[in-house]
C-alpha positions, -999 to +999 in steps of 0.1 A: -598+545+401-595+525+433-576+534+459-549+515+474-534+519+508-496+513+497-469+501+530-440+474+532-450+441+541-452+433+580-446+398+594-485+397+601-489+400+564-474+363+562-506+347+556-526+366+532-494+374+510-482+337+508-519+330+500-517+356+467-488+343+458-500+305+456-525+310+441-505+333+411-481+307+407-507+276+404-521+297+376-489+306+356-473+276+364-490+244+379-483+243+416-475+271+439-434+264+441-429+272+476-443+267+510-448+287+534-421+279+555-403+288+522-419+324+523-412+329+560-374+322+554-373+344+523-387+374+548-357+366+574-329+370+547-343+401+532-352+439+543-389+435+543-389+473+550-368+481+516-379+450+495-413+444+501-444+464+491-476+456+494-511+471+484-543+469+503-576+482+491-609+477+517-597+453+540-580+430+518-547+424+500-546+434+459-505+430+452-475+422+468-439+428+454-405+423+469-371+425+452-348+394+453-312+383+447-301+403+425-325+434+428-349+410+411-386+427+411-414+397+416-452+413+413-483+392+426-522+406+421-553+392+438-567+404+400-543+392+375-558+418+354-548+450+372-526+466+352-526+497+368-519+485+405-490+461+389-475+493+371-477+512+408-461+485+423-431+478+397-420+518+401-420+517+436-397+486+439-373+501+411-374+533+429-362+512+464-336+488+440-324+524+428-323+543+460-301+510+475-277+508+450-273+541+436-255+526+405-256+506+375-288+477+378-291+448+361-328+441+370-340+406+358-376+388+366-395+355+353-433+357+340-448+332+326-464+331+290-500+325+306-492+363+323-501+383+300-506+414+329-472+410+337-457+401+300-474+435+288-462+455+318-426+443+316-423+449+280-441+484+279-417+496+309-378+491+293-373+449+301-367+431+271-365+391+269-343+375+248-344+340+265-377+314+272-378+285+287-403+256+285-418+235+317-419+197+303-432+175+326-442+136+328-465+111+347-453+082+357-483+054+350-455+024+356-424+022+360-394+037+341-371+016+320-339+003+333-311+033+319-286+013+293-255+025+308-223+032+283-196+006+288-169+021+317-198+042+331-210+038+360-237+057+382-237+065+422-254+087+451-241+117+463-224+116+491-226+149+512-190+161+525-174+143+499-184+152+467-196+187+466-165+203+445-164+171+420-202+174+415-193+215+412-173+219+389-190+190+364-220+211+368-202+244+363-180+228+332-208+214+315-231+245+319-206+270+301-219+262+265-254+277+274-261+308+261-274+325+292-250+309+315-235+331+346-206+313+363-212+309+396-186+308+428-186+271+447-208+292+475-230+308+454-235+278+432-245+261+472-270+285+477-286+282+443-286+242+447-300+245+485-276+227+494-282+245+530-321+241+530-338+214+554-355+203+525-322+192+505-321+150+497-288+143+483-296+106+476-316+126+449-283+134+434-267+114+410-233+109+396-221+094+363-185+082+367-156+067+345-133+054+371-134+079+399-135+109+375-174+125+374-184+131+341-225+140+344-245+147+372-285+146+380-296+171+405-330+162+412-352+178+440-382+168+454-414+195+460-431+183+486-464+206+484-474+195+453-457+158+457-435+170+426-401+155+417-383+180+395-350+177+376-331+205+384-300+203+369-286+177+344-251+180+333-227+158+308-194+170+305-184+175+270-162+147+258-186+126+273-218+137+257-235+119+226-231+087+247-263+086+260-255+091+294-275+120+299-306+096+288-292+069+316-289+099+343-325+111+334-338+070+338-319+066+369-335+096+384-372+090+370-367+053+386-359+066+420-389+091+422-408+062+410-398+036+441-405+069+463-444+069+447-430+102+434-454+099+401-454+137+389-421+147+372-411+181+358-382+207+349-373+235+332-354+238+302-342+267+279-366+264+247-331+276+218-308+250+241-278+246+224-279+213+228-309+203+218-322+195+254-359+196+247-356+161+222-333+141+249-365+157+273-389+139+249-373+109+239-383+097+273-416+108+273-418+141+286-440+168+275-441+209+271-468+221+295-456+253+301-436+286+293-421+311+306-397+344+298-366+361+317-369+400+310-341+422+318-335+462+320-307+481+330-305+512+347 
């Protein structure tokens, strides 16, 4: 069996990790979803010491695995085959989420369905998933049609310092009928929007209004490193839904990406929505190209 020489990453690590993790992601799902700039931020908010681990074997990186919001264990392998090295590396980062808290965990993680190293490591070591979600995606070839808006709806930009609790709670309100939904605090629902990243475009935000009440929102984001405009979050309140004005938001927002020459256009969407969100997601075009899987275990 090889040998590994096992340490915390290092801030000289930067390049070869970000490079393993890349390349991972193009694999399990189509681009590489963060930057390195992205990386390097990630390693100034956490312990790299008590969340990071990596494993080196003649010279060169084989895995790296931190633990994230949430005590949430992420494993990357130069082999996506090594079952063994990924197995080493998942212990040792429950042993540090364990030794932190000292209490009841609630670990959770994302793999895709093209991982199937990581799908059978997860499932033979206590997660369990109960909740998939499928990456539909879109080319844009010409441009969108024009969104037939309901009569007394109207749409609008964000406007930054203005509309952040409105936008909120319609996000927060219309979120509460999915099944894996965790309410989130106005900061914490900030920081998962990031709202406070350099990289956040609010006039990719759009609001659906009756009157000056907001009653859907479209929280689109742009990734720049794979020139990728992704929906993020679409929300219709409930009164308001069957109206079609979650079809108008998704328009609006696929017509702006297209007068960027933003042409590639994906999200992510729970695959039993409650709601049906997968047909609205089709009825204008879009495709599954993905999959992926939340497992869970609690210590």
């Amino acid at each position: 069996m090889k040998q590994y020489s096992v340490r915390p990453a290092r801030s000289s690590d930067i390049k070869v990790v970000y490079e393993i993790i890349a390349r991972q992601n193009t694999v399990d799902f189509g681009s590489a979803l963060k930057t390195r700039a992205d990386l390097e931020k990630s390693w100034q908010r956490i312990d790299l010491e008590n969340d990071t681990i990596t494993a080196f074997a003649d010279g060169n990186l084989a895995g790296y695995g931190e633990l994230l919001d949430n005590d949430s264990p992420f494993i990357y392998l130069a082999d996506r085959n090594n079952v063994n090295l990924a197995f080493q590396l998942l212990m040792i980062l429950e042993d540090k989420a364990v030794i932190r808290k000292k209490d009841y965990l609630n670990l959770f993680t994302r793999v895709s369905a093209k991982n199937n190293t990581l799908i059978q490591l997860f499932a033979s070591n206590g997660y369990k998933s109960n909740l998939s979600f499928l990456i539909m995606g879109l080319e844009l070839i010409e441009e969108p049609p024009s969104p037939q808006w309901p009569e007394g709806i109207t749409v609008r930009a964000f406007i930054k310092n203005q509309d952040e609790q409105a936008t909120y709670q319609t996000d927060e309100e219309a979120s509460k009928d999915k099944g894996y939904h965790d309410p989130l605090s106005h900061e914490d629902w900030v920081k998962r929007m990031g709202m406070e990243k350099e990289s956040f475009d609010p006039g990719l935000w759009f609001l659906a209004c009756e009157g000056n009440e907001v009653v859907g929102v479209a929280l689109n984001l742009f990734a720049k490193e794979s020139n990728t405009g992704w929906v993020d979050h679409l929300s219709v309140r409930q009164p308001w839904r069957k109206r079609g004005i979650g079809k108008a938001l998704l328009l609006h927002g696929f017509g702006e990406f297209y007068r960027r020459y933003i042409r590639t256009i994906k999200l992510s969407v729970d695959s039993k929505s409650l709601t049906n969100a997968p047909h609205l997601y089709e009825s204008v075009g879009m495709k599954t190209i993905q999959e992926y899987h939340i497992y869970r275990k609690e210590i």
